[in-house]
C-alpha positions as protocol buffer text, in pm:
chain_id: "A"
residue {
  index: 1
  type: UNK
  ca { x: 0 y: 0 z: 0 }
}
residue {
  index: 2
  type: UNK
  ca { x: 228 y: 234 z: 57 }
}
residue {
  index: 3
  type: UNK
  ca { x: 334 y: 253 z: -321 }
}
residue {
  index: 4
  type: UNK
  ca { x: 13 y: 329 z: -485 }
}
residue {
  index: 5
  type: UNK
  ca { x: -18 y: 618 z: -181 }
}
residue {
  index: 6
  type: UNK
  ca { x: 299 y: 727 z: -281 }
}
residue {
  index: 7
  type: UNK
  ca { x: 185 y: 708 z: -657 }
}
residue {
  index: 8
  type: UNK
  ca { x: -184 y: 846 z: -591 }
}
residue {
  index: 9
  type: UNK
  ca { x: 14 y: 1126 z: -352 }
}
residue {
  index: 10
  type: UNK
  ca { x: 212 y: 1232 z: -696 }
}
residue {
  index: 11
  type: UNK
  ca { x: -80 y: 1259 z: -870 }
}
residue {
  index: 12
  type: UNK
  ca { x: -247 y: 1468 z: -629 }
}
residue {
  index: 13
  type: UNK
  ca { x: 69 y: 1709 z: -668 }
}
residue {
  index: 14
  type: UNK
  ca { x: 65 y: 1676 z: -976 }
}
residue {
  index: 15
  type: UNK
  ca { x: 432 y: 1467 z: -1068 }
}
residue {
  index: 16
  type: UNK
  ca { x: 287 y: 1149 z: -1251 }
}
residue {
  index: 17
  type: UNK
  ca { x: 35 y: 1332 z: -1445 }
}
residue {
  index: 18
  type: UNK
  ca { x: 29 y: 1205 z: -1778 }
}
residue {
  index: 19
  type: UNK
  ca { x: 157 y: 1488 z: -2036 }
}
residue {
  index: 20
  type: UNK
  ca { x: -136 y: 1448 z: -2271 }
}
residue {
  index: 21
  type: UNK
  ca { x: -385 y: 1536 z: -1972 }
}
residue {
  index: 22
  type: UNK
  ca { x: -192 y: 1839 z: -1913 }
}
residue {
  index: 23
  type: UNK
  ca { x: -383 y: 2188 z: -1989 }
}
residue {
  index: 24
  type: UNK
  ca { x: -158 y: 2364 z: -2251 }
}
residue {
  index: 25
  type: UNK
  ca { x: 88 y: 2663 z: -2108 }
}
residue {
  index: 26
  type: UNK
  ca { x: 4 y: 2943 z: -2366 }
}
residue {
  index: 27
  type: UNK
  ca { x: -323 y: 2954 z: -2560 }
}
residue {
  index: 28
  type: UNK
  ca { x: -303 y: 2838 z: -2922 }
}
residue {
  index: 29
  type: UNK
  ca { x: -399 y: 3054 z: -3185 }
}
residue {
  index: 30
  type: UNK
  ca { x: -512 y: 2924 z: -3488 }
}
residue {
  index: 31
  type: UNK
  ca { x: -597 y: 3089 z: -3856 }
}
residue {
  index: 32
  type: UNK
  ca { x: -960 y: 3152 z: -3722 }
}
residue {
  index: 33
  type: UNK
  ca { x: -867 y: 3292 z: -3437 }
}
residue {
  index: 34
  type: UNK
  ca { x: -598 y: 3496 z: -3612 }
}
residue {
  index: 35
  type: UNK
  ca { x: -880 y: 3633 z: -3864 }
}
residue {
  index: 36
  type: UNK
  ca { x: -1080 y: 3743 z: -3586 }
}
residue {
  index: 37
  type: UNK
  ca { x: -837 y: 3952 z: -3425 }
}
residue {
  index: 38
  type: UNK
  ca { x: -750 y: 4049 z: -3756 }
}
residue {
  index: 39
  type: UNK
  ca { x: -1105 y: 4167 z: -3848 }
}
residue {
  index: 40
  type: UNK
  ca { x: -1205 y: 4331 z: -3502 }
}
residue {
  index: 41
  type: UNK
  ca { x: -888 y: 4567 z: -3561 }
}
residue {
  index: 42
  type: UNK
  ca { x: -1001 y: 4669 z: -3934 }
}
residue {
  index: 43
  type: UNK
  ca { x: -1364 y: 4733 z: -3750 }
}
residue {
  index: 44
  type: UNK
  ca { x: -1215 y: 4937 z: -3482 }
}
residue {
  index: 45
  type: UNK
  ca { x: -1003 y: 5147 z: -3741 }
}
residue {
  index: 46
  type: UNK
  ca { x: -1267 y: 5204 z: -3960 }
}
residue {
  index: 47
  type: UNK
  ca { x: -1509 y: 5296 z: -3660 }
}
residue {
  index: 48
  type: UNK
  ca { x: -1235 y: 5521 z: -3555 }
}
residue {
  index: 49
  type: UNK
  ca { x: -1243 y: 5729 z: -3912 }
}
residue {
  index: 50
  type: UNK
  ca { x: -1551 y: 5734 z: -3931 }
}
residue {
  index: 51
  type: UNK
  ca { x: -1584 y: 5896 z: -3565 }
}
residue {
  index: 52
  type: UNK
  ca { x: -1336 y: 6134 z: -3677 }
}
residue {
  index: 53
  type: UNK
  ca { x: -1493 y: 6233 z: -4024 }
}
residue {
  index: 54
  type: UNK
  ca { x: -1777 y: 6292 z: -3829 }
}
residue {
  index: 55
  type: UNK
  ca { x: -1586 y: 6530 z: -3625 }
}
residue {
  index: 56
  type: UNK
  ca { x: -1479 y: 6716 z: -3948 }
}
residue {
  index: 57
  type: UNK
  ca { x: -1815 y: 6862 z: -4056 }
}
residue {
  index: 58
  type: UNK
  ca { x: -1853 y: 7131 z: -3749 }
}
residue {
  index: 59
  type: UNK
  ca { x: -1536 y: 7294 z: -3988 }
}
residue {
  index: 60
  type: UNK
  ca { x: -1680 y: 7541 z: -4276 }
}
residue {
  index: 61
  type: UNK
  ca { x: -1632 y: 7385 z: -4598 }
}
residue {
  index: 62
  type: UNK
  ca { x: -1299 y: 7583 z: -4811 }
}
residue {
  index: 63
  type: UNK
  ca { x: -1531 y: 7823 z: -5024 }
}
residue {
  index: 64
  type: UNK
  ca { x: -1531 y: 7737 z: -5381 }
}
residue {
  index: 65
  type: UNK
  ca { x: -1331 y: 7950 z: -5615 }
}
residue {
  index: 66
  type: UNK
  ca { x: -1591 y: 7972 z: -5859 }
}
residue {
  index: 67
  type: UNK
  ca { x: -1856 y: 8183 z: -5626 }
}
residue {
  index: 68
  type: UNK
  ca { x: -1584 y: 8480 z: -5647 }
}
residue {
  index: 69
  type: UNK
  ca { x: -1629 y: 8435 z: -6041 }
}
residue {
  index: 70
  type: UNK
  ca { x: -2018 y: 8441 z: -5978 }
}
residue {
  index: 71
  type: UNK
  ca { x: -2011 y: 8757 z: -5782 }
}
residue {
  index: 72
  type: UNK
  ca { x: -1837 y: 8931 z: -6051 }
}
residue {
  index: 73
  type: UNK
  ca { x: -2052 y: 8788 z: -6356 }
}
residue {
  index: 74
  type: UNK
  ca { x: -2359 y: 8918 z: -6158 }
}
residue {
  index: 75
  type: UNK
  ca { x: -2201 y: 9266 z: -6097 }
}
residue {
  index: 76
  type: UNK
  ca { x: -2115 y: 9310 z: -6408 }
}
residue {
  index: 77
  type: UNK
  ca { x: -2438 y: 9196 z: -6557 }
}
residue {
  index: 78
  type: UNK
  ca { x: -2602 y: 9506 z: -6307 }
}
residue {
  index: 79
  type: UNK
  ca { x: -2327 y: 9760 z: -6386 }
}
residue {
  index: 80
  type: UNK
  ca { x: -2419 y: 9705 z: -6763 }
}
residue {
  index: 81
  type: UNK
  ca { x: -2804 y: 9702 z: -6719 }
}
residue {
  index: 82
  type: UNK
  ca { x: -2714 y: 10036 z: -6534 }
}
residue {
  index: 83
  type: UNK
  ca { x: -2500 y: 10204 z: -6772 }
}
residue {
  index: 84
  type: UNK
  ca { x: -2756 y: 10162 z: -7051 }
}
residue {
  index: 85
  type: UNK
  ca { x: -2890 y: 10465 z: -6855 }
}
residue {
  index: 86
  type: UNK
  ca { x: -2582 y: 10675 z: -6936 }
}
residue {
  index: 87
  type: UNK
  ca { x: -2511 y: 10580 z: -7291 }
}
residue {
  index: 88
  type: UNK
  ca { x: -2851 y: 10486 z: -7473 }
}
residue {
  index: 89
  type: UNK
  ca { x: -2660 y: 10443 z: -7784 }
}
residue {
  index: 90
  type: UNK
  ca { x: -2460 y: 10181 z: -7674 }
}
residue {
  index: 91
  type: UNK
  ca { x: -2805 y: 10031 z: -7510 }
}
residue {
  index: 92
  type: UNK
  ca { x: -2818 y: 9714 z: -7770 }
}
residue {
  index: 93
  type: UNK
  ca { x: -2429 y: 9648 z: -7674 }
}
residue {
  index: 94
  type: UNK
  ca { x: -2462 y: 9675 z: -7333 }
}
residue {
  index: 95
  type: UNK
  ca { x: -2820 y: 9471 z: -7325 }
}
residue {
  index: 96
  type: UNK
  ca { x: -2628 y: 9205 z: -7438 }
}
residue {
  index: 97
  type: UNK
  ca { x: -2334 y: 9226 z: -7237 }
}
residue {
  index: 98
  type: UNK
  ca { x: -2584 y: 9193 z: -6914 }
}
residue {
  index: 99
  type: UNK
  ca { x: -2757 y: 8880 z: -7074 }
}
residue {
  index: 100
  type: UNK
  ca { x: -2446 y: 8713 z: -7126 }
}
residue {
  index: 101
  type: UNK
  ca { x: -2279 y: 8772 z: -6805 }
}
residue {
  index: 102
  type: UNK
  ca { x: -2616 y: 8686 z: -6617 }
}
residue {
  index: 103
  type: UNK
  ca { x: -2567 y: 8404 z: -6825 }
}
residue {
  index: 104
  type: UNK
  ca { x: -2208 y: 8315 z: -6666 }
}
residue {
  index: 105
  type: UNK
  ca { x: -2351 y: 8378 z: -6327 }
}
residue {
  index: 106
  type: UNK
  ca { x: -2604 y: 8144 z: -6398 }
}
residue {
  index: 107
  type: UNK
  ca { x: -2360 y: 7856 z: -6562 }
}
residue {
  index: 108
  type: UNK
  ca { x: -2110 y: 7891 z: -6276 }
}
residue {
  index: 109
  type: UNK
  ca { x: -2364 y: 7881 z: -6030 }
}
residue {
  index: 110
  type: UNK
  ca { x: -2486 y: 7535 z: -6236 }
}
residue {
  index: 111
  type: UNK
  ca { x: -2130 y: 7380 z: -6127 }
}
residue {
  index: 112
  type: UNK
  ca { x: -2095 y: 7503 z: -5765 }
}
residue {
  index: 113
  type: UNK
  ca { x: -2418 y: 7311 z: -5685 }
}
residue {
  index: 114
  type: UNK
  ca { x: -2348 y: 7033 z: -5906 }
}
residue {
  index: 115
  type: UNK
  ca { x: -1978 y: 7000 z: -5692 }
}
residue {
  index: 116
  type: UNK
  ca { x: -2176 y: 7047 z: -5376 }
}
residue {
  index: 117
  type: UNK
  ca { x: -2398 y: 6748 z: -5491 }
}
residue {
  index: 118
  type: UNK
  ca { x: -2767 y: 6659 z: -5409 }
}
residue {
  index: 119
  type: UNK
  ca { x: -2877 y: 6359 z: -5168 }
}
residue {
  index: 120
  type: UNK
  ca { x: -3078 y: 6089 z: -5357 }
}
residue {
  index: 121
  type: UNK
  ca { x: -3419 y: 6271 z: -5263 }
}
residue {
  index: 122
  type: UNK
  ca { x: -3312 y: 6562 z: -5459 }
}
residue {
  index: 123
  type: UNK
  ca { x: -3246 y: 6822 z: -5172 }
}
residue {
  index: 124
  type: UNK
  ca { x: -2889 y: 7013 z: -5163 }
}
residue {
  index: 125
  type: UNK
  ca { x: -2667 y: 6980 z: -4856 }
}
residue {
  index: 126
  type: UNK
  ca { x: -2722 y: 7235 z: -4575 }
}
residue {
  index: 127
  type: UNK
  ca { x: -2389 y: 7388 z: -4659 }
}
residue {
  index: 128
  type: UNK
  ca { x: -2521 y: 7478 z: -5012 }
}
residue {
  index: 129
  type: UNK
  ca { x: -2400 y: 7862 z: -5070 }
}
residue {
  index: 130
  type: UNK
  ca { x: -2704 y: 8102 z: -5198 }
}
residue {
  index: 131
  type: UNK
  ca { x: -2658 y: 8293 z: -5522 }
}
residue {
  index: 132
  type: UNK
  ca { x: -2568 y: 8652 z: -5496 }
}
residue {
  index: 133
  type: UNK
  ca { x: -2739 y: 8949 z: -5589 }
}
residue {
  index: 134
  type: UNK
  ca { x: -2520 y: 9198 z: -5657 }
}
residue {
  index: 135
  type: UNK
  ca { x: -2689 y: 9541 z: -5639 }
}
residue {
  index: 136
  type: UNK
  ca { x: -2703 y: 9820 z: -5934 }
}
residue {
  index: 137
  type: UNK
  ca { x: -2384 y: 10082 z: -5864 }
}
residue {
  index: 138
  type: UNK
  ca { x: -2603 y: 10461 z: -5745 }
}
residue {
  index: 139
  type: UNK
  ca { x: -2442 y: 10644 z: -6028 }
}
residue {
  index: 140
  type: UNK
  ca { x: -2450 y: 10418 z: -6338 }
}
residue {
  index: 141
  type: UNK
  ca { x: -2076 y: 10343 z: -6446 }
}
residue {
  index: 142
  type: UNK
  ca { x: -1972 y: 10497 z: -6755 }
}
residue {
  index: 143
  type: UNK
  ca { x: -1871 y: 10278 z: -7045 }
}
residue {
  index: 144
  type: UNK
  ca { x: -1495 y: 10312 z: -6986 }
}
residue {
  index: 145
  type: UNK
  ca { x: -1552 y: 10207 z: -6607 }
}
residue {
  index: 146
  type: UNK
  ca { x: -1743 y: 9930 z: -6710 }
}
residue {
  index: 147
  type: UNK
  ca { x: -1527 y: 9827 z: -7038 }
}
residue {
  index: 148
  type: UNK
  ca { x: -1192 y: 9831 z: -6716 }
}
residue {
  index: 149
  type: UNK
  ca { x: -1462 y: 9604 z: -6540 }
}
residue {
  index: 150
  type: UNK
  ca { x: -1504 y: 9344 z: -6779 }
}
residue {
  index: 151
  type: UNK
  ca { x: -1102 y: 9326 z: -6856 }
}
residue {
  index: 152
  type: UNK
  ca { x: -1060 y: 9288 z: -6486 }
}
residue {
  index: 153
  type: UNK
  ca { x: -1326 y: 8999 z: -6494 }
}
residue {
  index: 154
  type: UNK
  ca { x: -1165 y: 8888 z: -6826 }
}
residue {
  index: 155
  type: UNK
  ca { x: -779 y: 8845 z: -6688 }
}
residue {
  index: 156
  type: UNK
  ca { x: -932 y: 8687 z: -6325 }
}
residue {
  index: 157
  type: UNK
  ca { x: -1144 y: 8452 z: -6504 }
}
residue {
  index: 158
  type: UNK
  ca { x: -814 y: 8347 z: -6735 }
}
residue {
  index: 159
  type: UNK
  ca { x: -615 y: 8284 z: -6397 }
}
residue {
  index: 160
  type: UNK
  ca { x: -801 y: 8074 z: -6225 }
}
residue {
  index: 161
  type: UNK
  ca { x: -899 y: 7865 z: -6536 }
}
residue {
  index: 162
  type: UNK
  ca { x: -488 y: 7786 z: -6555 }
}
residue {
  index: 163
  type: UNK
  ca { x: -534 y: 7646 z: -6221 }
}
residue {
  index: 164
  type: UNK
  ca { x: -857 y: 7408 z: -6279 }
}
residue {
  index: 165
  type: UNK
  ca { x: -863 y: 7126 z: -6484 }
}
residue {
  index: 166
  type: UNK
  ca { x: -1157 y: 7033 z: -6679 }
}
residue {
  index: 167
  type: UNK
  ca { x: -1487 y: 7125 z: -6723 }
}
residue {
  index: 168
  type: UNK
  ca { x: -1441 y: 7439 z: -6467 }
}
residue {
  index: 169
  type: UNK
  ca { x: -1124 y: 7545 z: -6659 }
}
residue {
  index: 170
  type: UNK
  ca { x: -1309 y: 7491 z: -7024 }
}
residue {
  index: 171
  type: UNK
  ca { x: -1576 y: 7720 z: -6807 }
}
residue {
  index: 172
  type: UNK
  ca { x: -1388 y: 8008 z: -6730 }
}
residue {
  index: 173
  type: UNK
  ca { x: -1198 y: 7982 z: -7043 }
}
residue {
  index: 174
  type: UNK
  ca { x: -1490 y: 8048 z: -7204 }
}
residue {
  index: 175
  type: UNK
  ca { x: -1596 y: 8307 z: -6993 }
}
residue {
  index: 176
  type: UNK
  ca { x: -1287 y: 8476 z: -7011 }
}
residue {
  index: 177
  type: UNK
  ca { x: -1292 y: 8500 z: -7358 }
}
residue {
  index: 178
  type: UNK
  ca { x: -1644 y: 8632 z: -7372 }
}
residue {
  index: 179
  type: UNK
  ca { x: -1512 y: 8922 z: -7160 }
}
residue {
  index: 180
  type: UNK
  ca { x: -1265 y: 9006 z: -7402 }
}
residue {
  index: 181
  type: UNK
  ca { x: -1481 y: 9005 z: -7669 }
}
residue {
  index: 182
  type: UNK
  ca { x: -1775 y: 9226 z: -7450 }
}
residue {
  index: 183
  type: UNK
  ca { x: -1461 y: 9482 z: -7385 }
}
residue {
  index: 184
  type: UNK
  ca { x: -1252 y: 9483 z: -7722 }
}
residue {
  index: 185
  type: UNK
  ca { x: -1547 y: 9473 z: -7969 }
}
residue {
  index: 186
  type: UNK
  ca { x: -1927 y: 9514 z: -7839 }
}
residue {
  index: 187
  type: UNK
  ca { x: -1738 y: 9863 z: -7580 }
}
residue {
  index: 188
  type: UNK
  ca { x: -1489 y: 9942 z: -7841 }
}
């Protein structure tokens, strides 16, 4: 007897233990387990950009470069409605000029909501930038004034369309050489 209480004393302390009954000394990680680590920390990264875009909208949007382009096509439109009142025989020339730069104002203002974009139900985001409305100068600007005007408009449209790409440089190319034609011929 006393060898087996020897034997079932070891195996109470643990010596004869057989070494396939002994629990393993790290866990074991196998390709499942590997992929669900794996996948857990591409969930947690993604949750954390997504947190942090979410911080990003309480920051005013940079204001598109086009809206300065707007302002000016709708000024110019009023400055040339208003001169007709100071040279009526230039009134045809100058009728024109104001329906083709309210027609810029209107084209750029087409592509500053179409870059904004529209949700699928067809409303614009809240950050959506109303169209200005430029008010007729109190003395109506001579035809020199306004002819300086349009070259101004002409040479600011021509700078920023070297530094689009695209349709909004095709845009302002246009525009810009509309200018040049409203100051060079139709004010000449």
């Amino acid at each position: 007897m006393p060898s087996s209480q020897s034997g079932l004393a070891a195996d109470v302390v643990g010596l004869t233990v057989p070494p396939d009954r002994l629990p393993p000394l790290s866990p074991v990680v196998n390709r499942r387990s590997a992929l669900r680590v794996a996948g857990g920390g591409v969930l947690a990264v993604a949750a954390v950009g997504a947190l942090a875009a979410c911080g990003d909208d309480d920051k005013p949007a940079a204001a598109d470069p086009l809206i300065a382009q707007e302002t000016g096509a709708r000024t110019d439109a009023a400055a040339a409605t208003a001169a007709i009142a100071t040279s009526p025989d230039k009134a045809g020339a100058l009728q024109t000029i104001a329906t083709q730069r309210t027609a810029h104002a209107d084209a750029l203002r087409t592509e500053i909501d179409r870059a904004i974009g529209v949700y699928g139900d067809g409303t614009t985001p809240s950050r959506r930038i109303p169209p200005v409305t430029p008010t007729a100068p109190v003395p109506p600007p001579a035809v020199a004034t306004l002819r300086t005007q349009l070259q101004q408009s002409q040479r600011a449209a021509a700078d920023l369309a070297v530094q689009l790409s695209g349709y909004r440089a095709a845009l302002l190319s246009s525009i810009s050489a509309s200018c040049a034609t409203h100051a060079g011929v139709l004010l000449a």
